[in-house]
N, CA and C of each residue as an Amber inpcrd file, in Angstrom:
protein
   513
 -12.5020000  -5.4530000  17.2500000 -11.7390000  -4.5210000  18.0540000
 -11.2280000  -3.3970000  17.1610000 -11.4020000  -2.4150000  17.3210000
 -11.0470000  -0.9320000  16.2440000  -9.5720000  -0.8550000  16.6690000
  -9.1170000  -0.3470000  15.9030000  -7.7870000   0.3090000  15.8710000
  -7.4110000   1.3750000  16.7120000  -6.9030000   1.1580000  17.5350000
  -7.2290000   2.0600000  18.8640000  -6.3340000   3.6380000  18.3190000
  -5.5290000   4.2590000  17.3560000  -5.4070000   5.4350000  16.7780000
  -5.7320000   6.3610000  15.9830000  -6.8600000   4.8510000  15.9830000
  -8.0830000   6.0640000  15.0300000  -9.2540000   6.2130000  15.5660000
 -10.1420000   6.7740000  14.7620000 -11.7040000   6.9100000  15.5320000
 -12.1600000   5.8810000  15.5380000 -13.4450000   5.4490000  16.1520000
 -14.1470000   4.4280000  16.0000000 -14.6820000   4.3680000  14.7150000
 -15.4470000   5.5580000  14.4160000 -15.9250000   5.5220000  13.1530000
 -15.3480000   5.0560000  12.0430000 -13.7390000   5.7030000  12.0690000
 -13.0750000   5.3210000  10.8530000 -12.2530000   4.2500000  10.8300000
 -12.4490000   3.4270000  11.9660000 -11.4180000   2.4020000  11.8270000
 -12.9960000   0.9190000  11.3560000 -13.8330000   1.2840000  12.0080000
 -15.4060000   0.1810000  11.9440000 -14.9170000   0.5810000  10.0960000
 -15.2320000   1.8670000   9.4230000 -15.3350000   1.9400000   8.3640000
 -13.9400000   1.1910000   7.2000000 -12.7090000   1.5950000   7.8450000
 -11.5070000   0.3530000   7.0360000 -11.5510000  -0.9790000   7.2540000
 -12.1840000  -1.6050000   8.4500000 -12.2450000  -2.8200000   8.5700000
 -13.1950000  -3.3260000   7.7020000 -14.6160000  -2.5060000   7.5210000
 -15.3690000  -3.1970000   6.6880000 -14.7860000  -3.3410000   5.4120000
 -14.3860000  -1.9820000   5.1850000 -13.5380000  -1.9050000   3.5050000
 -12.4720000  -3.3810000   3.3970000 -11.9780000  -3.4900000   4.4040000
 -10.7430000  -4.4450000   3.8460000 -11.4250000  -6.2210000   3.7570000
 -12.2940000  -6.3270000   4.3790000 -13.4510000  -7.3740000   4.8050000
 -13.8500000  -7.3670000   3.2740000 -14.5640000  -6.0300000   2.5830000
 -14.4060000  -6.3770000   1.8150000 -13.9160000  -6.7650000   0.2820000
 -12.6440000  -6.4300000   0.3500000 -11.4420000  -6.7650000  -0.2700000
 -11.0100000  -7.7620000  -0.1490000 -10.9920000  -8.4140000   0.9400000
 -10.9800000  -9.6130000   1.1160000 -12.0110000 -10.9670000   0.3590000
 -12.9160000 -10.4160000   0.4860000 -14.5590000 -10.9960000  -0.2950000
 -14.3250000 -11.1100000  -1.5120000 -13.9410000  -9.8770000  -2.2140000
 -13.2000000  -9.2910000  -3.7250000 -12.5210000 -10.7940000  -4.2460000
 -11.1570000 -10.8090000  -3.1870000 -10.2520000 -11.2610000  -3.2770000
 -10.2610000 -13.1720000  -3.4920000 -11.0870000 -13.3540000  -2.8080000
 -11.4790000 -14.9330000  -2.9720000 -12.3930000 -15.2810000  -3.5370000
 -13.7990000 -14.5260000  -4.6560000 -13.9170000 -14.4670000  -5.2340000
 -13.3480000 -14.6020000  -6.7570000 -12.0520000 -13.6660000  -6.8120000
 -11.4440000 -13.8960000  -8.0270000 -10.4170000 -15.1260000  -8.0210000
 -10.1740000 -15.6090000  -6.9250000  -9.1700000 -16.5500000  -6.7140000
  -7.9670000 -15.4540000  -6.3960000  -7.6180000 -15.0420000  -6.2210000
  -6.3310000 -13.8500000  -5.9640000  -5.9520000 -14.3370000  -4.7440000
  -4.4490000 -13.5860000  -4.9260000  -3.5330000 -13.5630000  -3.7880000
  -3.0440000 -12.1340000  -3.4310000  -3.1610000 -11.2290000  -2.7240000
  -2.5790000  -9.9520000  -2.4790000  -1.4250000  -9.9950000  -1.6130000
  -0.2900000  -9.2620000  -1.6190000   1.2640000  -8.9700000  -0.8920000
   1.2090000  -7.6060000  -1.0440000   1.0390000  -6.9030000  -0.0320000
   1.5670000  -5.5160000   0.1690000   2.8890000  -4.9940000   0.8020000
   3.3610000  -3.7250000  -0.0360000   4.3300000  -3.1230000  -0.1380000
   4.3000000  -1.7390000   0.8210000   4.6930000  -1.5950000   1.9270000
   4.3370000  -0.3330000   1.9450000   5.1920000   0.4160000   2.4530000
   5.0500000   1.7680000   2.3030000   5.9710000   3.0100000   3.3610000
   5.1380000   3.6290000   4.3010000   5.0890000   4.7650000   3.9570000
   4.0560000   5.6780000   4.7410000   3.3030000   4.8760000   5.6840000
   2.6310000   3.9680000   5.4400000   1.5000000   3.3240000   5.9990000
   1.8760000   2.4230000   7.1660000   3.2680000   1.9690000   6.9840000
   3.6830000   1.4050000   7.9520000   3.1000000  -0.1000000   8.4470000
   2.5130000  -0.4550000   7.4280000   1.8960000  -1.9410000   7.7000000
   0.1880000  -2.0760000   7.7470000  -0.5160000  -0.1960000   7.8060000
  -1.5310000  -0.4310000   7.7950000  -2.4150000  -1.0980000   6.9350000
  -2.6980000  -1.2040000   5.8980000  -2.8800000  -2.1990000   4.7170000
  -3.0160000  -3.2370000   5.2350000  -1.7170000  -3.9260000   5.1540000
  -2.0010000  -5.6260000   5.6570000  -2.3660000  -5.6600000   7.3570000
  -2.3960000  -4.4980000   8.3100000  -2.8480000  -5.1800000   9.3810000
  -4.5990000  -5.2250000   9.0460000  -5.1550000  -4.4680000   8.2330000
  -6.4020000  -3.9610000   8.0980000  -7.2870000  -5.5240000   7.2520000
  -6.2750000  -6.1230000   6.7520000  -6.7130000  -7.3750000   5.8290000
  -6.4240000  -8.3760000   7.0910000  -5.4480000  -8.7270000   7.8900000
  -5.1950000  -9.5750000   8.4920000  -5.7490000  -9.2720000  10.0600000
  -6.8300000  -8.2710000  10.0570000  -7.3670000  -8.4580000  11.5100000
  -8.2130000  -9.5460000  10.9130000  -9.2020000  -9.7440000  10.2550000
  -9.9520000 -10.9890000   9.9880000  -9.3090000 -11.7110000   9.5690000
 -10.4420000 -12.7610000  10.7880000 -10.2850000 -14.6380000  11.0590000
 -10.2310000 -14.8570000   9.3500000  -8.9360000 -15.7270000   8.8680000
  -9.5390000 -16.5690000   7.6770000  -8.9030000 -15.7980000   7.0350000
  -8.2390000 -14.4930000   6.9510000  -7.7090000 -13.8290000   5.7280000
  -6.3660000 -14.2900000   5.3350000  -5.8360000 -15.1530000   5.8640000
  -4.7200000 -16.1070000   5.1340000  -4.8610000 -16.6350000   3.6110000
  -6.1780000 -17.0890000   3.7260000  -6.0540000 -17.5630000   2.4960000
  -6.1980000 -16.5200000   0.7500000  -6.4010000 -15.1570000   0.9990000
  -5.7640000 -14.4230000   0.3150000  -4.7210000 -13.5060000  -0.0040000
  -4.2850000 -13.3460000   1.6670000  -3.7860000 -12.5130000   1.9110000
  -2.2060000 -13.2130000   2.3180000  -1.2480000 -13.0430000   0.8420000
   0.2270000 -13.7230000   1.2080000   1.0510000 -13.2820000   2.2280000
   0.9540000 -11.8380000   2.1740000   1.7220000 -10.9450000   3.6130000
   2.0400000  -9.4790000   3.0560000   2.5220000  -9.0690000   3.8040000
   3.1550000  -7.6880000   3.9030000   4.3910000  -7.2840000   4.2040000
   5.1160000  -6.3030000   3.2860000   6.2130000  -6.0180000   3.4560000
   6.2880000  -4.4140000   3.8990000   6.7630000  -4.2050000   4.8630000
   6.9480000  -2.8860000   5.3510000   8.8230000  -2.4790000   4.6500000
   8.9600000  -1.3060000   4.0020000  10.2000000  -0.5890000   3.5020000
  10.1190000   0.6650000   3.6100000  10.2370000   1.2280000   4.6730000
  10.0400000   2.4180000   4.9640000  11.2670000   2.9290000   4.7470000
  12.6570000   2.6050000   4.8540000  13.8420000   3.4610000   4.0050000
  13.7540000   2.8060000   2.6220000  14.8090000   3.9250000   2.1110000
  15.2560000   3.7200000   0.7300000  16.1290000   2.2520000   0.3390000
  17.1000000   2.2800000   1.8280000  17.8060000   1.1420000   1.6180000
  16.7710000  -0.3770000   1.4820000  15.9020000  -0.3550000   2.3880000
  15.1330000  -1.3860000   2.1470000  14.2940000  -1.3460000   0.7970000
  13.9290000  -0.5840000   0.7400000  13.4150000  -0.6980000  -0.7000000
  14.1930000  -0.9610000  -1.2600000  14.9640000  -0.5360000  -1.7420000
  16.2520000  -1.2200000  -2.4920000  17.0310000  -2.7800000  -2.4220000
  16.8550000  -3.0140000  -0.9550000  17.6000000  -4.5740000  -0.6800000
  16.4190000  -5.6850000  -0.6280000  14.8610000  -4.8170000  -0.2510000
  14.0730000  -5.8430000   0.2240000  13.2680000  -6.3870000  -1.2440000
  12.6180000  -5.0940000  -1.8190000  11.8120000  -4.8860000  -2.7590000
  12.5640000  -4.7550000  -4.3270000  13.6580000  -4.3870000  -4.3260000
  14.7570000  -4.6470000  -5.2600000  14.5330000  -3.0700000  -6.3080000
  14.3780000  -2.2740000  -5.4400000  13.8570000  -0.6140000  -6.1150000
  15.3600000  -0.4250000  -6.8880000  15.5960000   0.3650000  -7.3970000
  16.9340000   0.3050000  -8.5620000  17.1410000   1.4580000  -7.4810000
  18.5860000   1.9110000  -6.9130000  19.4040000   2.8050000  -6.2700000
  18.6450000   3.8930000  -7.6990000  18.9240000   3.8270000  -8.6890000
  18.8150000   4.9110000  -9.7130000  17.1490000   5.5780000  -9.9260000
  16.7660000   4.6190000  -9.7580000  15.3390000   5.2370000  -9.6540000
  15.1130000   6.1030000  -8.2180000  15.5180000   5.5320000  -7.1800000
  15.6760000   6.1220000  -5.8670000  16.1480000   7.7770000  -6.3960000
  17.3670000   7.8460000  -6.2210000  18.2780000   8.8300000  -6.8790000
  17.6370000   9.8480000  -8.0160000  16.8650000   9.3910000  -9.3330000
  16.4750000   9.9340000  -9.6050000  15.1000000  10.7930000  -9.4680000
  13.8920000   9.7630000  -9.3530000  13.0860000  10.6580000  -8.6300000
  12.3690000  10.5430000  -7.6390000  13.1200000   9.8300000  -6.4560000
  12.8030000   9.6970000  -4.9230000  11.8530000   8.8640000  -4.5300000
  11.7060000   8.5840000  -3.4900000  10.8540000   7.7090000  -2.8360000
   9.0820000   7.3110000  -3.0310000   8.9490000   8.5720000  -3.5220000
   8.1630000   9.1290000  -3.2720000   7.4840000   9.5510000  -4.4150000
   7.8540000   8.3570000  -5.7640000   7.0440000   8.7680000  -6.9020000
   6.9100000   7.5640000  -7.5070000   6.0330000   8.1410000  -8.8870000
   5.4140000   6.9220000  -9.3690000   6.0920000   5.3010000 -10.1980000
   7.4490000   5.7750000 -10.2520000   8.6790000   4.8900000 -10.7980000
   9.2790000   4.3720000  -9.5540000   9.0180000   4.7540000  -8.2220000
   9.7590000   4.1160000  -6.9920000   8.4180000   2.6270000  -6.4690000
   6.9970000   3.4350000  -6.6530000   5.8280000   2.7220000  -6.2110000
   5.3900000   1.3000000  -7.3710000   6.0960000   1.7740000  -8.6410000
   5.8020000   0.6140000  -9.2950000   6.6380000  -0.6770000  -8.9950000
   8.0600000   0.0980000  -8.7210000   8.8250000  -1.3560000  -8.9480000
   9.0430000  -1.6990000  -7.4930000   8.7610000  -1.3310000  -6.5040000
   8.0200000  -1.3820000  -5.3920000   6.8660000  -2.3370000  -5.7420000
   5.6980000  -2.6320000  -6.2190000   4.8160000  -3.4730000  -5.8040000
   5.0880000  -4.7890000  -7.1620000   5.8680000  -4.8650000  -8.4520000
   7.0290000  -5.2680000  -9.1520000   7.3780000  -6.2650000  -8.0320000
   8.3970000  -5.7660000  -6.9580000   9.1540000  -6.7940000  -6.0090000
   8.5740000  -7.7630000  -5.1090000   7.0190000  -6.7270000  -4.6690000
   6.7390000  -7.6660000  -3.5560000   5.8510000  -8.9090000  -4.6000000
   5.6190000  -8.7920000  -5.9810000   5.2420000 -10.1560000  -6.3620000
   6.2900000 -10.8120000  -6.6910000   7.6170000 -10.5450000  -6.8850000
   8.7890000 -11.1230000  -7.1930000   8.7270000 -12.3230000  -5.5910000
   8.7810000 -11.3560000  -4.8670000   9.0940000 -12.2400000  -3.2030000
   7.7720000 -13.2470000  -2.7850000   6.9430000 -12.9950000  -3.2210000
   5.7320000 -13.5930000  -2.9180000   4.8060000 -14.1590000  -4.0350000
   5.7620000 -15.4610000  -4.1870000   5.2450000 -15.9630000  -5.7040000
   4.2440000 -16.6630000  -5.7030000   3.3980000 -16.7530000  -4.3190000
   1.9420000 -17.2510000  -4.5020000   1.0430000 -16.5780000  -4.6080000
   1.3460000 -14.7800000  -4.9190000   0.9810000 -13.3990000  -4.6330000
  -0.0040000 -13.6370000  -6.0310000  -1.0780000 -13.2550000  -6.3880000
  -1.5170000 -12.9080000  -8.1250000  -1.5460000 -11.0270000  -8.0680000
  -1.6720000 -10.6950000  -6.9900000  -1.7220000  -9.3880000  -6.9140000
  -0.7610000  -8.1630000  -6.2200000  -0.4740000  -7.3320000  -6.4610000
   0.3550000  -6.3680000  -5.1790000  -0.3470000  -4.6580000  -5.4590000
   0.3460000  -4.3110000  -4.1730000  -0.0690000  -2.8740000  -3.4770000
   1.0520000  -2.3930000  -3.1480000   1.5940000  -1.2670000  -3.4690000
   2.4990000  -0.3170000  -3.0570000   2.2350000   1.1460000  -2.1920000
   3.0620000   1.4690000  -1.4830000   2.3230000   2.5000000  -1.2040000
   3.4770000   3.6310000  -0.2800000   3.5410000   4.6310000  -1.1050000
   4.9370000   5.6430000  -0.7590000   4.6070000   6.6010000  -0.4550000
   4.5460000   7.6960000   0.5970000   4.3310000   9.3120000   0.6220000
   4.9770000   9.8810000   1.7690000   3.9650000  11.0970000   1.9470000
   4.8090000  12.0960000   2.3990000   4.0630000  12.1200000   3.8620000
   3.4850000  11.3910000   4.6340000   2.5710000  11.6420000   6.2400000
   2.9660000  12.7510000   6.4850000   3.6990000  13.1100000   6.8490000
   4.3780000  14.6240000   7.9110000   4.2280000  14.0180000   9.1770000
   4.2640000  15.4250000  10.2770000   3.8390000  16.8280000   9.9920000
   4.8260000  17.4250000   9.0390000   6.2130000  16.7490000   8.8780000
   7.6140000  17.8490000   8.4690000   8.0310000  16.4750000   6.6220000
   8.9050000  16.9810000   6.3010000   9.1970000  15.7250000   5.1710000
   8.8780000  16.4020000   4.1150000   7.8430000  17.2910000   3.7540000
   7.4940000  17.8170000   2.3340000   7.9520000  18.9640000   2.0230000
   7.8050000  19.4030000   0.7630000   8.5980000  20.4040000   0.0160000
   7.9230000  20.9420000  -0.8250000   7.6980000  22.1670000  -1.6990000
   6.8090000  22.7350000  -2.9540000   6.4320000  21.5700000  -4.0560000
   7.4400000  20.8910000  -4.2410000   7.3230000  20.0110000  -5.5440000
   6.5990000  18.4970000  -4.4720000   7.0550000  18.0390000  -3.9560000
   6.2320000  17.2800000  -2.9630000   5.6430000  17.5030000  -1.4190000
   4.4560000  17.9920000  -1.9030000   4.1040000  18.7430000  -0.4290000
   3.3730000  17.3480000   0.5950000   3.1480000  17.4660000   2.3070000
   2.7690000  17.0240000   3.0240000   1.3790000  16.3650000   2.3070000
   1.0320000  14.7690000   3.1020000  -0.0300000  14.6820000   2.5250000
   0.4000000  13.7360000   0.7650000   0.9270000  13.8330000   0.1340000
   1.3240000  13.0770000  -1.4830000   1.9260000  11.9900000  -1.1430000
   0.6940000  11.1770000  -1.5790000   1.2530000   9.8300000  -1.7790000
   0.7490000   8.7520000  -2.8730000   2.2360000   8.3460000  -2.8690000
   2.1440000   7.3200000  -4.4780000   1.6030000   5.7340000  -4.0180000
   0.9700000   5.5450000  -5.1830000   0.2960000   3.9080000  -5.0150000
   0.9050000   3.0530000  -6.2460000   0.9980000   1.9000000  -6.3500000
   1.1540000   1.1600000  -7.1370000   0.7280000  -0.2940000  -7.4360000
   0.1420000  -0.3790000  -8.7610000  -0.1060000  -2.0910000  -8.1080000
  -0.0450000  -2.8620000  -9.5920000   0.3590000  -4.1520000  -9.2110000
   0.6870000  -5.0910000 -10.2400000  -0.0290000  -6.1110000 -10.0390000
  -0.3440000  -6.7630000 -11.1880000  -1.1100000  -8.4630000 -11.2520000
  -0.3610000  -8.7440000 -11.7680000   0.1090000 -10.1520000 -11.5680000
   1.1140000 -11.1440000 -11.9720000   1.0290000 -11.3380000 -14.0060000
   1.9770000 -11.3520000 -14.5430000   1.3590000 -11.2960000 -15.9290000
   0.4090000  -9.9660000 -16.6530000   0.8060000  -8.9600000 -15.8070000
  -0.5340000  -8.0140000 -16.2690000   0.5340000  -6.5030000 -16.2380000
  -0.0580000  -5.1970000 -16.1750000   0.3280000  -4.2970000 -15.7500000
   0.9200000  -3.7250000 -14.9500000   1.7720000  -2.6810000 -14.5310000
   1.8700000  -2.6050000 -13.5960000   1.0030000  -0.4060000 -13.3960000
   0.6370000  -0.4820000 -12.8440000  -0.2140000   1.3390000 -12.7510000
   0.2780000   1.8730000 -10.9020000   0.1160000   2.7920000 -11.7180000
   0.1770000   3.5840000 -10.3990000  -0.5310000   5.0840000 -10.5250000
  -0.8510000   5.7460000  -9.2420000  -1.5290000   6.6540000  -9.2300000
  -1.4430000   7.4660000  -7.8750000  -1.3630000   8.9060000  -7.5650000
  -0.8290000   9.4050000  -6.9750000  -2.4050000  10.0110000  -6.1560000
  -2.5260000  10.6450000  -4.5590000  -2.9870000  11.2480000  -3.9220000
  -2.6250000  12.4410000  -3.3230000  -3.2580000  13.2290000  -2.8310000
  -2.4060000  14.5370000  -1.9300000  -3.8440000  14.7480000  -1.1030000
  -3.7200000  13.6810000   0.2240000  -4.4060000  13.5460000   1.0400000
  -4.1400000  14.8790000   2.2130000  -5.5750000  15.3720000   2.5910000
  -5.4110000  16.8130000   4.2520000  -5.0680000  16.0410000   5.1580000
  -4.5840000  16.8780000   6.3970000  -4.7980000  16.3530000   7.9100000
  -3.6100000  15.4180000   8.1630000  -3.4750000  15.2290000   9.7500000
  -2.3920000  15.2180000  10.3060000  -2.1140000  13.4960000   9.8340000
  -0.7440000  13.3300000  10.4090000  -0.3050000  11.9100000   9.7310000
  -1.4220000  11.0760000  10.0570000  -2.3600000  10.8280000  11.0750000
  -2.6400000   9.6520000  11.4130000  -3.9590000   9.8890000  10.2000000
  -4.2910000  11.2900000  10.0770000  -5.2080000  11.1880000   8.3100000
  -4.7510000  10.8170000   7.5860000  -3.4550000  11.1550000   6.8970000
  -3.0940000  11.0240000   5.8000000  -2.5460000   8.9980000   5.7320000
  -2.1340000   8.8220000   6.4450000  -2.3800000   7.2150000   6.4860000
  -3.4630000   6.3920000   6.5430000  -4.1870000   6.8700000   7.1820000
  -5.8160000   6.3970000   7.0300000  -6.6000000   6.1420000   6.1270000
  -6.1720000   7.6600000   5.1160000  -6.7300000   7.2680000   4.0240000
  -5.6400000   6.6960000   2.8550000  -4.6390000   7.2600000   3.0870000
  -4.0880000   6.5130000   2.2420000  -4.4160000   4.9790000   2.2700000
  -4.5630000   4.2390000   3.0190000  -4.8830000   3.0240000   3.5300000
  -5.9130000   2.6360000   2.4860000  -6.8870000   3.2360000   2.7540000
  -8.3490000   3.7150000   2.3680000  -8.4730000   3.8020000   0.5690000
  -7.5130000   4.5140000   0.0980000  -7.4060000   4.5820000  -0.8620000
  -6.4990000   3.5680000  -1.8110000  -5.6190000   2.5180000  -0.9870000
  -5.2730000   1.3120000  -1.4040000  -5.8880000   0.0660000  -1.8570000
  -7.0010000   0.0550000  -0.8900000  -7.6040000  -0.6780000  -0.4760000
  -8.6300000  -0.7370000  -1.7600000  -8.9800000   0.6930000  -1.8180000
 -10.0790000   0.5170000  -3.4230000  -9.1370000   0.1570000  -4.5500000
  -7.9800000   1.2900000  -4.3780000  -7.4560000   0.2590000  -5.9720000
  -7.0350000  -1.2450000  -6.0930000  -6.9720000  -1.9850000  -5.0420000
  -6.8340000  -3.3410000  -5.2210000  -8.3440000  -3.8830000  -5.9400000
  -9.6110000  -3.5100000  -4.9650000 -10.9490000  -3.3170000  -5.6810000
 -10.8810000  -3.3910000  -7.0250000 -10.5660000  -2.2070000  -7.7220000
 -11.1720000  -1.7600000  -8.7560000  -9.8820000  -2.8300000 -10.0420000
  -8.8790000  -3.1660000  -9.2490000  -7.9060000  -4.2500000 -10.0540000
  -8.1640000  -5.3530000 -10.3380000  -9.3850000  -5.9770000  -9.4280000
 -10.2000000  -6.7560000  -9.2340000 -11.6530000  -7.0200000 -10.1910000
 -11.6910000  -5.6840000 -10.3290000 -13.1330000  -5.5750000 -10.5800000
 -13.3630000  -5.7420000 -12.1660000
């Protein structure tokens, strides 16, 4: 069943992607917990439309304010404060928390930006969004996008573009 707010095309095309991330994922033995803003849960609904994705997939945390990031994900008020939601020190310790909360997690995904249509500014324009991801015992990276097109694009792919860096964390 496609995602009825997107196209057919592009929703057949994230399902396969997360299908196979999923494949990725039990392969390496991994556990993934996603973190997200912008996206609003798309990530983990995109892993958890397929039968059977329990067994890599620990869950998802949606923190779309600051306060939750802060109470859920354990983001430092100061990092908030200093350089907003919406950057690469908010997205790390952001995907940092959700393996803190999800200690059967080996992996996490963060994911912070700017959808619009309204929200952006010169220094963070519409479209920028931060990723982050941690393996348990390992690194933590992050890496930024400045995706076109209206929110339901810029989540899409942001999605899209989560989805590979768990991949390539994998790989």
């Amino acid at each position: 069943m496609p995602l009825s707010f997107l196209s057919d095309a592009l929703s057949a095309e994230l399902l396969q992607q997360s299908e196979s991330v999923l494949d990725a994922l039990r392969r390496a033995g991994a556990k993934l917990v996603t973190a997200e803003s912008c996206t609003g849960g798309l990530v983990a609904a995109l892993l958890t439309h397929h039968a059977g994705s329990s067994d890599v997939t620990e869950g998802g945390l949606v923190t779309y304010s600051n306060s939750m990031k802060h109470s859920v994900l354990g983001v430092r008020v100061e990092t908030l404060q200093q350089f907003g939601a919406v950057s690469s020190e908010t997205v790390q310790e952001m995907a940092a928390g959700a393996l803190s909360i999800a200690q059967n997690a080996t992996h996490s995904v963060s994911i912070s930006g700017i959808a619009g249509p309204g929200g952006g500014s010169e220094e963070k324009p519409v479209g920028l969004v931060w990723f982050g991801t941690a393996v348990r015992g390992g690194a933590l990276r992050s890496d930024y996008q400045i995706f076109q097109g209206d929110r339901t694009d810029v989540r899409s792919q942001a999605a899209r573009y989560a989805l590979a860096l768990v991949a390539r964390r994998l790989a």
